[in-house]
BAVEX-479502 format. One line per field, with one value per residue (C-alpha): residue in one letter; z negated, x negated, y. Coordinates in nm, 2 decimals. Layout:
// residues N
kepa	A,...
Z	Z,...
X	X,...
Y	Y,...
***
This chain:
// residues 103
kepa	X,X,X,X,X,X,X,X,X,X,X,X,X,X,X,X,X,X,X,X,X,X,X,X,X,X,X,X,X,X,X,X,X,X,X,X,X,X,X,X,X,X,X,X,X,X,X,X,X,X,X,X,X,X,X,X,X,X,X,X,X,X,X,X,X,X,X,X,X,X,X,X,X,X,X,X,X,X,X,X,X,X,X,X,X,X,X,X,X,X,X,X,X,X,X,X,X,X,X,X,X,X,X
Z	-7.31,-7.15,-7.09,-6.77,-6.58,-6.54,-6.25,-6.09,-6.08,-5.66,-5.62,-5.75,-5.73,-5.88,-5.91,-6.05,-6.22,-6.30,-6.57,-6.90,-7.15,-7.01,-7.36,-7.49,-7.18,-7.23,-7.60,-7.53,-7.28,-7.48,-7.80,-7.61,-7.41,-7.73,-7.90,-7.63,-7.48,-7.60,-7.61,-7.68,-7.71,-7.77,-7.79,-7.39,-7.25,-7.32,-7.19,-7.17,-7.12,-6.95,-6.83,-6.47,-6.46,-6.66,-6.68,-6.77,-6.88,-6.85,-6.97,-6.88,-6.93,-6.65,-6.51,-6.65,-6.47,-6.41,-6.27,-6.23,-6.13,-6.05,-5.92,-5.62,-5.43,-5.54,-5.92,-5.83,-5.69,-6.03,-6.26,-6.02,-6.08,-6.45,-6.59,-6.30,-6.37,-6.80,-6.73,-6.56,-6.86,-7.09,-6.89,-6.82,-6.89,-6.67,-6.24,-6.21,-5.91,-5.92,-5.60,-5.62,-5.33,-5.25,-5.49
X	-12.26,-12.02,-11.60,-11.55,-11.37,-11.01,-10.81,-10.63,-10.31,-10.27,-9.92,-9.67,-9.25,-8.94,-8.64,-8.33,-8.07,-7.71,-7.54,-7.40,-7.57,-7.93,-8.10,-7.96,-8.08,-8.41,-8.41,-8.30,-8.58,-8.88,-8.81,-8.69,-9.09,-9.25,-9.26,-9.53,-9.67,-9.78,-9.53,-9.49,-9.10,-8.93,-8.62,-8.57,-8.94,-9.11,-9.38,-9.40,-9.78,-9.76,-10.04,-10.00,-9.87,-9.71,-9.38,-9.24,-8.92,-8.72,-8.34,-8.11,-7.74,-7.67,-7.97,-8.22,-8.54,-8.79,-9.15,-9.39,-9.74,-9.95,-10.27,-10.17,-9.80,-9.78,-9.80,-9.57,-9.33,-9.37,-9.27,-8.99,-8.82,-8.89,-8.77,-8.49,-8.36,-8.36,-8.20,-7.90,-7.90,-7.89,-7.59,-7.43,-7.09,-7.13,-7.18,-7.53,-7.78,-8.12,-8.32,-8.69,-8.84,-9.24,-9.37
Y	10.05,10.30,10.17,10.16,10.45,10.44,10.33,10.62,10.61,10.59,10.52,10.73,10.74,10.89,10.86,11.12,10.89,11.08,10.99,11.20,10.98,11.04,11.14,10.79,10.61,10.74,10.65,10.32,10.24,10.42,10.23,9.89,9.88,10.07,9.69,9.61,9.96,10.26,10.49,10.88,11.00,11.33,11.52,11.50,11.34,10.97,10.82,10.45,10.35,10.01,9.84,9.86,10.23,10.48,10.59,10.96,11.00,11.34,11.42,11.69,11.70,11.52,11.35,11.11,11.18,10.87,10.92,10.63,10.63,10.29,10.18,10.06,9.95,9.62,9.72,10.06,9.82,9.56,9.90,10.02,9.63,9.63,10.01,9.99,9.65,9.76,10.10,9.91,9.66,9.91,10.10,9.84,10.03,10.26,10.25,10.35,10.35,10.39,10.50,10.52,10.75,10.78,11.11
***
């Protein structure tokens, strides 16, 4: 018996945080959801493999990079809460805003 196919991933956002500690933040949130999704991290990229969506992770010197990709709104909408709402956790310390736009 064959798996069955996929869902494609419909629904996509992004959004370009700035913030100087970008490489940490993106540490921070690979290894925080890594206890309960798959999860591939690098030098300056993750992916966090949820099961609603994905999430790609990029780092520059100034800007942390967050693109999302769903089945459909509602679960887009689900992932844009979650990673938002632990990003701000985690930089508590600092004034951060995260604005997701359609991609």
């Amino acid at each position: 018996m064959n798996a069955p196919a996929p869902t494609p991933f419909t629904a996509r956002s992004r959004a370009d945080v700035a913030t100087p500690q970008a490489t940490r933040y993106l540490t921070q949130l690979c290894k925080h959801f890594g206890h309960r999704c798959p999860v591939m991290l690098g030098a300056a990229s993750g992916q966090i493999a949820f099961g609603s969506g994905d999430c790609r992770l990029h780092a520059d010197a100034g800007t942390l990079s967050l693109a999302l990709a769903a089945a459909d709104d509602t679960a887009l909408l689900a992932l844009q809460d979650v990673v938002a709402r632990h990003l701000l956790r985690f930089a508590f310390r600092e004034p951060m805003q995260v604005t997701w736009s359609r991609a």
